[in-house]
N, C-alpha and C positions, 0 to 999 in steps of 0.2 A: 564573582567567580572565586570558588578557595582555589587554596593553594592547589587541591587536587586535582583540581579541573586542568589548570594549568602545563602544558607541556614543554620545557624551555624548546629553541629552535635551534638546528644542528649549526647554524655560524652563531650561536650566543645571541641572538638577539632576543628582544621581549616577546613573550609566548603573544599570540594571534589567538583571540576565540572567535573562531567563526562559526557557531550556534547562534541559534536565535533563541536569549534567553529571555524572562522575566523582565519587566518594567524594575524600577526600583519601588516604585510604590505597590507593587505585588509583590516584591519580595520584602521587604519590609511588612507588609500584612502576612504571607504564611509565615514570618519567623515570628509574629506576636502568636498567632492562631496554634502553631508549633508548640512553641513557648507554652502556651494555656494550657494547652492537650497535657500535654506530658508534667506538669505541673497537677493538672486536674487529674487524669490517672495517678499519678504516686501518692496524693492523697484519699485518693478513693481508695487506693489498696490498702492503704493505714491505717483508712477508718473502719474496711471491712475487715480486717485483720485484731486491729486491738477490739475492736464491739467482738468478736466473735472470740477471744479471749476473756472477756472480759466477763460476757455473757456465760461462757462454760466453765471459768473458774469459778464463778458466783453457783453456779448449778452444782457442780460435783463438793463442792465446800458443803452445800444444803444437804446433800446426798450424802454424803458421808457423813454428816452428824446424827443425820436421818438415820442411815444402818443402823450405826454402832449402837443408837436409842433400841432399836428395833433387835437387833442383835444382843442383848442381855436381854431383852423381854424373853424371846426365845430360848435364849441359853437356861432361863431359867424355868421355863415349860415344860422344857425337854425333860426335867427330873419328876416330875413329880406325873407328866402321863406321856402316855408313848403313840399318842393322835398327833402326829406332826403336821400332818395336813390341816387339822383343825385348827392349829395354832399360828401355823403361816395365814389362812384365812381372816383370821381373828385381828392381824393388823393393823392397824391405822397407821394411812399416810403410807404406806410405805409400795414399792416397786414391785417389780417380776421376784416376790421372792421365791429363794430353793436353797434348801439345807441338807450337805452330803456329811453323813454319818459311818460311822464304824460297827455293825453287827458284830454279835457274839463270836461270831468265826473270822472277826474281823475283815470282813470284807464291805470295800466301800457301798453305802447306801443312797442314794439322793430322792430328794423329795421338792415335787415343784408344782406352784399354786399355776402357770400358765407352762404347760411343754413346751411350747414352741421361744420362749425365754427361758429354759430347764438349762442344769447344769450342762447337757453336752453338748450347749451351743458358745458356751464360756469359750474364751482364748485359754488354752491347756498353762500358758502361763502366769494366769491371774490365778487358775484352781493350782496349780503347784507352790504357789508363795502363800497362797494360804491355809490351803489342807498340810501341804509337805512341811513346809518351815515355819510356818503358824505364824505370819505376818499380816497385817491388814495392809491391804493393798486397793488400787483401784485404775480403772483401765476400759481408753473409750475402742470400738471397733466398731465395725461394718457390717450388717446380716442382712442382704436379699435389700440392697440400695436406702438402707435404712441406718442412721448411724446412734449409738448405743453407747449407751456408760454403766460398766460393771462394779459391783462393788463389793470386797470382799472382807469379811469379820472372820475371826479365828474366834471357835466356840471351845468350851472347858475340856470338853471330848474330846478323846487321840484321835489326832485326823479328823475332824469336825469342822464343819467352817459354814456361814454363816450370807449368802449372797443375793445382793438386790440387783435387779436392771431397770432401768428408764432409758426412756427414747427419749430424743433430742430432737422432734418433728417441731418440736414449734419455734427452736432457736434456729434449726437450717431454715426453716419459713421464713423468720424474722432477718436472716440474713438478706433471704433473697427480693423480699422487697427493698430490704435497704439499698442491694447494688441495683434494683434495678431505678431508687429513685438517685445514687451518686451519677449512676449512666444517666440518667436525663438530665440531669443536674451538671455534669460533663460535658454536654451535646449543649446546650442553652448556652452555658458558660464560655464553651470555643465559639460558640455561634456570636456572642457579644459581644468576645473577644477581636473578633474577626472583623464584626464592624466597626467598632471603636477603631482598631487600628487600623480601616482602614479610611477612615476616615480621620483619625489625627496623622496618618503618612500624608496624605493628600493637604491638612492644614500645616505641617511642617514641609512638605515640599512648595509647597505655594512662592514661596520665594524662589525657588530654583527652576519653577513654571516661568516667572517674569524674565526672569534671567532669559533663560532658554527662546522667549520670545524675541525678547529685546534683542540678542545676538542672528535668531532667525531674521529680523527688521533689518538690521546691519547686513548681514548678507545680501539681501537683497536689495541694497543701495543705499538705506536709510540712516546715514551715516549721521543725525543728529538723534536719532533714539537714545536715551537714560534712562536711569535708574533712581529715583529719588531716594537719595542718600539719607533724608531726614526719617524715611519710615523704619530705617533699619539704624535707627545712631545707640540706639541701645542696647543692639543686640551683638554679645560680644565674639559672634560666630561667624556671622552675616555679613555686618559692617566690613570687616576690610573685603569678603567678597564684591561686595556691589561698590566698593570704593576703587576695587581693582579692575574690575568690570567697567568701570565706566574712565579710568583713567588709560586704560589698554585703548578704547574705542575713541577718546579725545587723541590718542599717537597715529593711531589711524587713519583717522580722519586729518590729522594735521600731515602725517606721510603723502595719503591721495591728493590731497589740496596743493601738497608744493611739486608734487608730481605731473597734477595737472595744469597749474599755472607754468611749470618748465616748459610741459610738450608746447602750450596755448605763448607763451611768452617765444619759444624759438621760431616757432611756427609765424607768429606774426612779423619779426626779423626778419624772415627768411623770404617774406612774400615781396621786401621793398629789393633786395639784389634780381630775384627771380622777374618780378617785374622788368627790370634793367635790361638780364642775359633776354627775356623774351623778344622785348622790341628789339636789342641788338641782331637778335638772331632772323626778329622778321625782316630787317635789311638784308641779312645775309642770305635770304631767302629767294630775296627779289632780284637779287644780282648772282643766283646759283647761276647762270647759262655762263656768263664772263668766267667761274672758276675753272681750273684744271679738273680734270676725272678726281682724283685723289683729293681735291680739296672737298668737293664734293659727296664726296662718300665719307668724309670724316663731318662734314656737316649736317650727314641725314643719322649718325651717331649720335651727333652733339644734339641734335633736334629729338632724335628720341630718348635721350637721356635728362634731358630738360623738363621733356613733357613729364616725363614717369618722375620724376623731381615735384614738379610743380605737382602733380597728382598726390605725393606724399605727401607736399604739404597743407592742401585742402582736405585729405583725410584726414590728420591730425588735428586741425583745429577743428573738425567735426566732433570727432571720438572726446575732444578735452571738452567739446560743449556738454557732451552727452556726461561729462568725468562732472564736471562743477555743474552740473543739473541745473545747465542754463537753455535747453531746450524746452521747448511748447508744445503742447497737445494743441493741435487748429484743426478741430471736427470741420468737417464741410458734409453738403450735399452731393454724391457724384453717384452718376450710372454706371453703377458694375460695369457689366461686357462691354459699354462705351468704350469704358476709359481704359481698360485693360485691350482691343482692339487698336485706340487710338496711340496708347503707349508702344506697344509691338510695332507699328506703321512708320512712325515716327522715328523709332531709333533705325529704321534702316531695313526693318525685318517681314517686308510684305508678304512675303511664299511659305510664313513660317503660319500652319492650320492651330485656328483657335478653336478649341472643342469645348461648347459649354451646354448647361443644361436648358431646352427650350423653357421652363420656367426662370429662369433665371436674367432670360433678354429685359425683362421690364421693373426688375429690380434697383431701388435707390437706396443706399445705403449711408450711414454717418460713418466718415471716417478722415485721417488726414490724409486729405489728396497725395499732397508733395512727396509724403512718406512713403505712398502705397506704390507709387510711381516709382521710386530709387529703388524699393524692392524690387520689382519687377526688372527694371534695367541692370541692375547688377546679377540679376539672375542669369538675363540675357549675354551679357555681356560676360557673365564665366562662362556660359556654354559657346559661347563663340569663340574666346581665347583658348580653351583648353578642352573641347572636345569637336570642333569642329562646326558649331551652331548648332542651335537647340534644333530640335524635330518637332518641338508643338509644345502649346501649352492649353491648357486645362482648365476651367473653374468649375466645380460645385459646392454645394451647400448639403455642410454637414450637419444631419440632426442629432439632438443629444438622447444619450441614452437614460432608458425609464427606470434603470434600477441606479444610476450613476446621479446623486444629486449635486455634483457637482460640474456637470457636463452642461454645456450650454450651446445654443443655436449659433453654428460658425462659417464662415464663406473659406474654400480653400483655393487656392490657385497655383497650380504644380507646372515648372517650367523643366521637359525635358528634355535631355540629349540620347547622343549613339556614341559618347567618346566612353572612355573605360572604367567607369563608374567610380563610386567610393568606397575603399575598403570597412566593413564595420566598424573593425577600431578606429577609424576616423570620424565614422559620420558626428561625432559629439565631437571634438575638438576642430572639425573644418571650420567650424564658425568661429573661435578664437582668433584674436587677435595677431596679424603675423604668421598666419598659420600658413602656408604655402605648399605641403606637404615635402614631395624629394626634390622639391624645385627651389625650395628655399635659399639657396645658396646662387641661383639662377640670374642673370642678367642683358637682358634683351628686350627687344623693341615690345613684344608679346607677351612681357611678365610683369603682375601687376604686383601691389605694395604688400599686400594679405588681410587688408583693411576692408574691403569690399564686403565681403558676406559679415562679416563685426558686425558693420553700419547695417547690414540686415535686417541682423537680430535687432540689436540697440533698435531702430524705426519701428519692429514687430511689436518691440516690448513697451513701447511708448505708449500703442493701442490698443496694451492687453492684448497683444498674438503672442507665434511665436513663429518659430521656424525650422526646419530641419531636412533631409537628406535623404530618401527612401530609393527602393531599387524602380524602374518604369513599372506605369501599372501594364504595359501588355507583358510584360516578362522581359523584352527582348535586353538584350545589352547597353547598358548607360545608366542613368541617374536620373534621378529628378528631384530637385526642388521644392519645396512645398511652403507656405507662408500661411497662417489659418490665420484669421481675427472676426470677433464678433461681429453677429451681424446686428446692427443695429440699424435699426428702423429709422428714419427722420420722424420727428414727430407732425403731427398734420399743420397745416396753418391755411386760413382761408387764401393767401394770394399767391401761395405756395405754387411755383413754376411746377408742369408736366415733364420732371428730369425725365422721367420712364421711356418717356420717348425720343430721347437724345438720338443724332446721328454719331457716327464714327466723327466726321468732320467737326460737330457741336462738343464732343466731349472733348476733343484733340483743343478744340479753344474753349476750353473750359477747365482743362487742364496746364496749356501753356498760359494761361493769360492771366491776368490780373496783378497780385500781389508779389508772382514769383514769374511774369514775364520775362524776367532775362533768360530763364534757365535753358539750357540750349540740351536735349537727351541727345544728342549725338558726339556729343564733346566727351570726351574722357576725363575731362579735371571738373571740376565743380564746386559747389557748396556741397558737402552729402560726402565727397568721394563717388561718383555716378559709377567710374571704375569698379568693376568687382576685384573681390580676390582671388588668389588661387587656388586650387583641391587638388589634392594629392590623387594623379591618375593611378591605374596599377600598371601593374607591368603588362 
């Protein structure tokens, strides 16, 4: 952007372009193609310009030696008979001639081999410098779109002169082919111009592509992505680029690692006291009838501050797992509607209607059980805390669109409420970390860490989903949840179990059971963070 584009901003700060301009490597291509053009016109003009100088000086130099020859032949005819006509006829080589003379009564005469080139189409000023002031003179002009070079002799006679014309049809010709082959020669020239550049922008940005990638990689988690510094050690533009580039993302990387061993190191501290306060408090639990009212009431405090304790700190070392990319992708075999049935049941939520597609009952899909599971319960589990329990949840299957090659075959599962939706500006930061909306400052038995919908995302993103926050699909008032990941197919195998036709009961033990048998969905603390987080109600 120039400087012109630019408009500072009324507190001083740096001017904002919010246009949507050019690539740089299209702008670096029109400024070569630019460059060409105007380059290739100003020479075209120079060439049409000095050839066509060059050409009509070479012409009237000929022409006028030509007269003047011609012009004594005449001068000297004229005495001796008085057939002027026969004598302008009688020329060689030479032009439109016509000879204006002085009669005995002095009055001017002219005599012309073609009238329509005769003296009274001359410019009155080439016949006055020559007939009046008896000068040779010469002089191009214009007759009926035709352009013309006069030329004029002073003969020995008072008032007598001596004049030729030629056309210049074949030099305006010889022009016009010329410009029309500089114009093609113009048009070719930008034209190669245009690929060349753009085509070395594109080999000179190529480093700035890797870059650009590399830092894209980094954004999205891959905080061991470089730059090999050896392909660029020569280059004295480049090198400390990609030397800075990659010692920025070694800080980085080294900041998130001591970040996440902090949270991961406090976290695990903090579980041998919590351990401690727990069973202390399960005594105190067991002996609640012996307390007074007031001891009692400050112990159902201390018990709910404990839990929501211990909940922060099974979050955190989830999220540090998810930080130091010490989590697992663990595909399994599991019946959709089963297991999303059996999850709902399980956490508590029997009256809550599950709407899904009849094709969709006999569907087995790959994916991580455990993951798809915490989704679902933290979904549950916001809408219970903060809108009153969900009203239904949802599954279909989305097909990809035919013009999007990017779009692919995905299962969605939307868990809604009737509490008071999410404002827009929020729906993208509800899933951040901490994120608790105007609750955030909030402390009670019903308020969760802000970690819950994180751990959402994070489990979505493990599977290639993702997640997010839309308005209910019947319109009515509240929210809904949505979680999408591919559907992927198990692939066949001959002893391959009949998942399809799981019961509700069959998926609920196929979901609690095996590897992650302990996991209890009804518990609020967990491995995962089971707890959801909070969203900012409206008013």
């Amino acid at each position: 952007m120039s400087a012109a584009d630019a408009e500072a901003e009324p507190d001083g700060t740096a001017p904002v372009w919010s246009g949507v301009g050019a690539g740089l490597r299209t702008r670096i291509t029109l400024a070569v193609v630019g460059v060409t053009l105007v380059l290739s016109v100003v020479l075209g003009l120079l060439t049409i310009t000095i050839t066509q100088q060059t050409l009509v000086n070479q012409r009237e130099d000929s022409i006028s030696r030509r007269a003047v020859a011609n012009a004594q032949v005449v001068d000297g005819a004229l005495g001796d008979s008085a057939d002027v006509q026969g004598v302008l006829t009688s020329l060689a080589d030479a032009g439109k001639a016509s000879v204006v003379l002085t009669d005995p009564e002095g009055q001017p005469v002219s005599v012309s081999v073609d009238p329509r080139f005769g003296v009274d189409v001359l410019p009155r000023q080439l016949k006055d410098q020559v007939v009046e002031v008896g000068n040779p003179a010469i002089m191009r002009f214009e007759l009926e779109d035709q352009t013309l070079v006069a030329v004029g002799v002073p003969l020995s006679g008072q008032r007598s002169g001596y004049f030729e014309v030629y056309r210049l049809d074949d030099i305006a010709s010889g022009l016009r082919s010329l410009l029309i082959t500089l114009a093609v020669a113009t048009f070719a020239t930008t034209f190669a111009a245009g690929v060349l550049g753009y085509w070395a922008s594109g080999y000179t940005l190529r480093p700035l592509g890797r870059v650009s990638d590399a830092a894209e990689a980094v954004a999205l988690g891959q905080l061991d992505t470089r730059i090999d510094e050896r392909e660029y050690a020569r280059d004295r533009d480049l090198a400390p680029l990609v030397s800075n580039f990659n010692a920025m993302v070694d800080a980085l990387e080294d900041r998130i690692d001591r970040d996440a061993r902090f949270a991961s190191d406090v976290s695990h501290e903090l579980r041998s006291p919590l351990t401690t306060l727990n069973a202390g408090l399960h005594v105190l639990q067991n002996n609640r009838d012996e307390m007074p009212e007031r001891a009692q009431h400050a112990l159902d405090l201390l018990a709910a501050d404990v839990d929501r304790f211990t909940q922060l700190v099974e979050d955190l070392l989830e999220i540090s797992r998810f930080d130091a990319g010490a989590v697992r992708y663990e595909p399994e075999e599991v019946a959709l509607v089963p297991l999303v049935q059996a999850t709902v049941a399980n956490l508590g939520y029997p009256d809550v209607p599950i709407d899904t597609d009849t094709d969709l009952d006999d569907v087995v899909i790959t994916c991580d059980k455990r993951r798809l599971v915490r989704i679902v319960a933290n979904y549950l589990h916001n809408a219970d805390r903060y809108a009153d329990g969900a009203t239904g949840v949802w599954i279909e299957r989305h097909d990809p669109d035919p013009f999007n090659p990017f779009d692919e075959l995905t299962i969605r599962i939307g868990v809604e409420d009737s509490g008071p939706g999410v404002p827009e500006a929020e729906r993208e930061r509800i899933f951040d970390r901490f994120n608790r909306g105007d609750q955030g400052g909030s402390r009670g038995a019903d308020v969760g860490v802000g970690l819950g919908l994180a751990l959402a995302a994070e489990h979505a993103a493990l599977q290639g989903g993702r997640v997010w926050v839309e308005d209910r699909t019947d319109g009515g008032q509240g929210a809904c949840f949505v979680v999408e990941l591919p559907l992927v197919e198990p692939t066949e195998r001959e002893d391959e179990e009949d998942l399809s036709a799981a019961t509700p009961e069959a998926a609920s033990a196929l979901t609690l059971t095996g590897e992650h048998q302990a996991l209890d969905l009804s518990a609020t603390a967990g491995d995962g963070g089971v707890e959801p987080s909070d969203r900012e109600p409206t008013p």
